[in-house]
N, C-alpha and C positions, 0 to 999 in steps of 0.2 A: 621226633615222635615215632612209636611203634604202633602198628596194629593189635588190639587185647582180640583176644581169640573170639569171646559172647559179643562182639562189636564193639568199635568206636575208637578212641587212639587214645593212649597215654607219653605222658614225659619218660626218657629214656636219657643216656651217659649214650653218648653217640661210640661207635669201634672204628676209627677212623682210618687204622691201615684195613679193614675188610671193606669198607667205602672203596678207599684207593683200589685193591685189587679186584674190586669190583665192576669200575668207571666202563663204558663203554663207548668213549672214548680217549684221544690222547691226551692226559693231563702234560699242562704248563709250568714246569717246577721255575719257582721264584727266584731257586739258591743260582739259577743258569746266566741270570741277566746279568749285564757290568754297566754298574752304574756311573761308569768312568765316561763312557760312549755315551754320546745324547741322544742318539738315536734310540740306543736300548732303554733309557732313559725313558723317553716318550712313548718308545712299544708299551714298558710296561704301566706307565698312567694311561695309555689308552684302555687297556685290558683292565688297568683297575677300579675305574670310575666311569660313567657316562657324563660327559659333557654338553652343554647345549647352552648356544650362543645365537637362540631366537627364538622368536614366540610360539611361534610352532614346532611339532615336533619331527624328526624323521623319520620315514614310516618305510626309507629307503631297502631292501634287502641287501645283505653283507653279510660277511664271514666273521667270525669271533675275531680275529684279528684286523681286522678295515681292507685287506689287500685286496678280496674279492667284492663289488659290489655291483648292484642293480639289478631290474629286474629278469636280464635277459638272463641272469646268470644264477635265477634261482635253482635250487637243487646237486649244482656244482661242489666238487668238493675241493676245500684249499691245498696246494702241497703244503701250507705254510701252518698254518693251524689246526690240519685234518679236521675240518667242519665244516657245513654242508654251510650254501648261502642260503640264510632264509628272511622272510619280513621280520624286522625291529620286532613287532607285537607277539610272534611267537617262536621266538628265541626261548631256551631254556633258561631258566633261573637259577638253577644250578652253575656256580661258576669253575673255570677251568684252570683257575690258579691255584698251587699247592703249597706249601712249605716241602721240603724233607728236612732230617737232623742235617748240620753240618758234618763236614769230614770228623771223625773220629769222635763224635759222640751215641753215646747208647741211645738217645731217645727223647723225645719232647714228652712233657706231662702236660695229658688231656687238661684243655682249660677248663671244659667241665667241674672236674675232678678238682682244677686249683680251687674253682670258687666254692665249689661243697665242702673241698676236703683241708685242702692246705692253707689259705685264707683264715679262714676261723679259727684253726688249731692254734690258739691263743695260751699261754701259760702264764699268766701273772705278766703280761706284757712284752712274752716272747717268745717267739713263734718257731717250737722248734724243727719242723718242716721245712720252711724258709731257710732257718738258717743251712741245715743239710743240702740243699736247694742251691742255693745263689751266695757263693764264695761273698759277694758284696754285700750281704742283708747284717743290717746291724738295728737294733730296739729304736722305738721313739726313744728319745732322751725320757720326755716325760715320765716313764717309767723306771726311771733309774740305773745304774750301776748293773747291767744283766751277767755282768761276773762274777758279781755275788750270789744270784739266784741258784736256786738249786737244778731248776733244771736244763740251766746253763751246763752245769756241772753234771748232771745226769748224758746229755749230749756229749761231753767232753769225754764222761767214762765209757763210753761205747767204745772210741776210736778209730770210728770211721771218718777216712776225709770229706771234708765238706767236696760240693759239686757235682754235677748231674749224674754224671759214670758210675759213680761212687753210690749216689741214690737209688738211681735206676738196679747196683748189683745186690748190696742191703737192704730192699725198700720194707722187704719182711721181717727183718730181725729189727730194722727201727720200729717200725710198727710195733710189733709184739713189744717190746721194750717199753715203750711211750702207754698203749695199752694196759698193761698190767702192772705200770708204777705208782709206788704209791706217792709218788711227788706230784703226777697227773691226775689221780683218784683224790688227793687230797688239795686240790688247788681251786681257783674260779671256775673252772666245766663242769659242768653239772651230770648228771650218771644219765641222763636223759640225754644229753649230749654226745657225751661219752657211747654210749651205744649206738647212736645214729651214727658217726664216727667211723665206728666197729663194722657196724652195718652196711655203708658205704663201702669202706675198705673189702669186707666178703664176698660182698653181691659185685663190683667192679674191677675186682683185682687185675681181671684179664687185659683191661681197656684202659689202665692207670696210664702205662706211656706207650707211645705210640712211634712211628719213625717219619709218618705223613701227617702234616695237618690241611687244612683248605680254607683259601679266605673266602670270607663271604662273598654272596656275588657283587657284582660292580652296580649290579641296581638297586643297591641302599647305597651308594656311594655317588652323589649328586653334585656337579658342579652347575653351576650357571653364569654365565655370562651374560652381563646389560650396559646400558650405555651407564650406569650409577657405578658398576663395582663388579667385582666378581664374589661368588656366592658359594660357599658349602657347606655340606650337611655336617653339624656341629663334633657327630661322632664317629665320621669316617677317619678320622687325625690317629686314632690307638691303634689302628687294622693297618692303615698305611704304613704309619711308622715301621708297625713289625715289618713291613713288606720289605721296606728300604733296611731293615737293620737285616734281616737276611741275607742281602746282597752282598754285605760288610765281612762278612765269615770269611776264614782262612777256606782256600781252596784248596792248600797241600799245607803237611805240619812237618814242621821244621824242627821244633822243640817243644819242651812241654809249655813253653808260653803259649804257643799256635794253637793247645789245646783247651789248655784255661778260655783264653780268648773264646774258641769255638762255644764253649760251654757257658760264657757268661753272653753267646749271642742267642743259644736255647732259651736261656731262663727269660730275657728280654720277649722273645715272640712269645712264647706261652703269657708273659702277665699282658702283653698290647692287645693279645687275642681279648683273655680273660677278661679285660676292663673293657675291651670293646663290648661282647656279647654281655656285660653286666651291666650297663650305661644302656646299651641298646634294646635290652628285656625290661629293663626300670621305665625307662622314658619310652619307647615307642609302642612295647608290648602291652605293659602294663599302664596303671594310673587312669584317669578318667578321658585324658584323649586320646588313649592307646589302641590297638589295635584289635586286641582281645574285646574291649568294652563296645570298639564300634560295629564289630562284623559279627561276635557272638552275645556278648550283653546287650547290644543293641537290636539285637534280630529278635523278632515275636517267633516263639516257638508257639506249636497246634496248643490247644487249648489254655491259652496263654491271655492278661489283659492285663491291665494298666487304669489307676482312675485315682482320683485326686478322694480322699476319704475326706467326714463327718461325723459328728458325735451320733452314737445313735441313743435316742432321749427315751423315758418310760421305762414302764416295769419290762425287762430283757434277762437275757442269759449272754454274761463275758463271752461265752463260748460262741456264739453267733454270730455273724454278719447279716445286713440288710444290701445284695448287689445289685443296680438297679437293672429292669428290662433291656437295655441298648446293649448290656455283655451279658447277661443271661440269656438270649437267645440266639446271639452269635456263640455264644461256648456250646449249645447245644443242641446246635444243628441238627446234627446227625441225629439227634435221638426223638429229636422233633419230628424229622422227617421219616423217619420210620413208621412213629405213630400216625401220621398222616397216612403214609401208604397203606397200611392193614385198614383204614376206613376209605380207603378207596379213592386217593386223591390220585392226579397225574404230577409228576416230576414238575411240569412248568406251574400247576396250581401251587402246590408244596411252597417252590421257590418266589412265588408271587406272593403268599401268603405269611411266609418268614418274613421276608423283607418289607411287606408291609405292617405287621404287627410293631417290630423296633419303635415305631413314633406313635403308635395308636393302639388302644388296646383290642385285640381282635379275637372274638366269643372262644372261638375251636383252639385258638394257640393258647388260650388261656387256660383250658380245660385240660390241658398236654401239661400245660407248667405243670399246672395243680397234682398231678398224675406223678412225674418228674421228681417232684421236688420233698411230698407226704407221702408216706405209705396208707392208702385210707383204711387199712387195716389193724391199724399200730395207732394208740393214742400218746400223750405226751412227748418228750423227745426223743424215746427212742421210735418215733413215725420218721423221723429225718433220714434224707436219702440221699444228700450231695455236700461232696467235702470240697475244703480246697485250702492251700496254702497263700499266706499272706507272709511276703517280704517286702521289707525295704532297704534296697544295697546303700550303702555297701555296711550295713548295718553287720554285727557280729556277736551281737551280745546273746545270751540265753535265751534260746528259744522267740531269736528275732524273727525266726521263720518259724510260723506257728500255722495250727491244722485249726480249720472250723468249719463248723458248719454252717450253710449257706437257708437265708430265706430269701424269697425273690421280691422285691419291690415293682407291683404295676404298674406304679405311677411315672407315664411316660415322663413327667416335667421334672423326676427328681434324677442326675444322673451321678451318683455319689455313690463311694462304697460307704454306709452309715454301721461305724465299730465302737464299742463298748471304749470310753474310757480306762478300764480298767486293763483293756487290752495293750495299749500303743505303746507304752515307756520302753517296753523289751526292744519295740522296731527305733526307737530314736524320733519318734513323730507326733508332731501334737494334728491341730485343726488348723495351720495356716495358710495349705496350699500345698500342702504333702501329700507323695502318693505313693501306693503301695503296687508291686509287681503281685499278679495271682497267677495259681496255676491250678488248673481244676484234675481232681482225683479221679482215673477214668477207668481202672478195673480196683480186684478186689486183693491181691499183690500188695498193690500201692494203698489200696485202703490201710490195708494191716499194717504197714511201715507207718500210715501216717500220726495212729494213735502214739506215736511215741512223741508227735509234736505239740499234744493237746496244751490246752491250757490247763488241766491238772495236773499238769509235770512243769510248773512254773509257780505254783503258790507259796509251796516250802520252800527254803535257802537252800543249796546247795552245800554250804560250808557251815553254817550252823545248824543243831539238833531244835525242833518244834519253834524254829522262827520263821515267821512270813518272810516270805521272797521281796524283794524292791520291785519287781518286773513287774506285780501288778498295783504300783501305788499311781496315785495321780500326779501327770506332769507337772511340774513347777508353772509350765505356762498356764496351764490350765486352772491352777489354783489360782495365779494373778489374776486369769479372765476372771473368775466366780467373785474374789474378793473384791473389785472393784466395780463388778454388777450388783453386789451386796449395798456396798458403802453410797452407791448413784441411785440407791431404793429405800435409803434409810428415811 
């Protein structure tokens, strides 16, 4: 992640030798260990993984490597692993283990980069990246005979050798080649593809291989032991492996097979990386028990609610909501409270008076809605004065995230968001216990962006000219409820 400059952080292509030359402290290169010694053997599963072989946890302070521990010896610094002893709980997360290239290779490619760039670059079933890549990559069978393919034979006309050295010295004239043929322009990638491709390549060039990588830290990397078994975490096995296949590298090249070798043990750590960080953004990052959904999907942002919605019956406007009192006056607190002040209330009145309103209707907080919510100066809809967005995740369709305008419901007994049938199909939601996320519109910035979510930018099709939109027909479910409330009244 990078900092955007107007705040907040976006996804970034990590530069991982300016990390390395950055570290502040001694990094651990992986290529050092011999996994012949079991000793070294054990250093480095200690440093790889955290173990624990009881119900509780150790809260002991230690040095990154275990040599140094306890409390008398916090602050110390190891000769062994140059790191300070500190408590288990605040230990860096940052881990201290690196890859470098082996002897006589140009350079690993960012795993990043593999799974944006190299992975997909697919041609009729064969991937001519990979094959430039990794002396041992050959097609799914399923796809057939790839030496008949043409852009077998397009790779072939280059004649560059296959292999990292080779890649890493051509990586621009493959490119441009692969870019601008029409065996590529004319194949399954789409020009939309094709450009992102392109795009990637421009914006990355500099960060494509690298001579450092870093394995993750050792606390995604969980063992357990119990009296049943022993236990770990399903995808620390691709990170490891790469760690162990590291070790395996020629130390000194002898011939050009020592270097082959070397370069078929590159392409190995970059795909254990790459499969590790793709397995582990799929399954722990993402999806509904991921990590993203629980800390930020899951978190009530400011003026934010949550409420299981209802039909709303009688002559109405689609464009409306009915949201009951118990979040209409928690979302508008602030603005409650203001109006209270300028009539002369105290802070603890104020807050006595909000929270007692939520379950009962109370005179002065109602006269504030009322104020709030109509312009009494404005008649018909345009007196309306409070927007707000309705979603339901992980819903995607056209204007599932849609802009309306809010009426407030008094009635302390009903606690429902009550929305126009005509509205729901876009959110994927009927009446069965469905709820929808709101976000209420709080200047006039965001006002202006919201009209773009109305529901009159959903009636027409997008793809066909003077046809209704699907988004506002009635749900399937809804027409089963009606039809068999029809035929139980016949």
């Amino acid at each position: 992640m990078q900092p955007i400059a107007n705040g907040g952080v976006c996804a970034t292509v990590a530069d991982h030798d300016q990390a390395f030359l950055q570290l502040t402290y001694r990094p651990v290169l992986i290529n050092d260990f011999d996994l012949s010694i079991e000793a070294e053997r054990a250093k480095l599963n200690a440093q790889m993984r955290v173990s624990y072989d009881a119900d509780m946890f150790s809260v002991k302070p230690r040095c990154f490597c275990g040599k140094l521990e306890g409390g008398e010896k916090v602050g110390r610094v190891c000769t062994s692993c140059d790191t300070k002893v500190t408590v288990v709980t605040e230990e860096a997360i940052e881990s201290q283990l690196w890859f470098q290239t082996p002897v006589g290779v140009a350079g690993f490619i960012n795993p990043q980069i593999w799974t944006l760039l190299f992975q997909p670059f697919v041609v009729k079933g064969f991937n001519p990246l990979e094959y430039f890549a990794d002396r041992q990559y050959t097609p799914a069978k399923s796809s057939g005979d790839y030496r008949n393919k043409e852009i077998y034979k397009l790779c072939k006309e280059m004649g560059y050798p296959r292999g990292m050295n080779s890649l890493v010295e051509n990586f621009d004239k493959i490119m441009n080649t692969l870019l601008t043929s029409s065996v590529v322009r004319g194949s399954n990638i789409s020009s939309e593809a094709l450009r992102n491709y392109a795009g990637i390549y421009q914006q990355y060039r500099e960060v494509i291989f690298c001579k450092y990588l870093q394995l993750p830290s050792k606390l995604v990397f969980i063992v357990e032991s119990n009296a049943t078994g022993r236990y770990a975490e399903p995808g620390m096995k691709m990170a490891q492996d790469a760690a162990l296949t590291i070790c395996d590298a020629r130390k000194e090249l002898i011939d050009q097979h020592d270097l082959r070798y070397n370069e078929n043990i590159a392409i190995k750590v970059v795909r254990g990386l790459a499969s590790f960080y793709g397995t582990h953004d799929k399954d722990i990052f993402a999806g509904k028990p991921g990590l993203l959904r629980k800390n930020i999907g899951g978190s009530r942002m400011p003026f934010t609610a949550r409420c299981v919605i209802t039909s709303k019956t009688g002559n109405h406007d689609m464009d409306e909501v009915d949201i009951p009192r118990c979040i209409a006056i928690p979302l508008l607190r602030f603005h409650i409270a203001n109006k209270l002040k300028l009539l002369g209330y105290t802070p603890i009145q104020i807050l006595s008076m909000i929270t007692s309103s939520i379950k009962q209707p109370v005179d002065v907080i109602d006269r504030v809605l009322d104020e709030l919510e109509m312009d009494p100066n404005v008649t018909g809809p345009a007196a309306r004065l409070i927007k707000i967005f309705l979603l339901r995740n992980p819903t995607l369709r056209w204007l599932s995230n849609r802009r309306f305008w809010v009426r407030i419901n008094r009635n302390p007994e009903e606690i429902t968001i009550k929305i126009s049938t005509l509205s729901i199909i876009s959110s994927n939601a009927d009446f069965d216990g469905d709820e929808l996320n709101l976000l209420m519109v709080t200047d006039e910035i965001m006002s202006t962006y919201a009209e773009a979510f109305g529901s009159h930018n959903c009636v027409l099709d997008m793809n066909s000219p003077l046809t209704v939109s699907g988004d506002i027909a009635l749900p399937a479910t809804l027409i089963s409820t009606m039809n068999r409330w029809a035929y139980s009244h016949d």
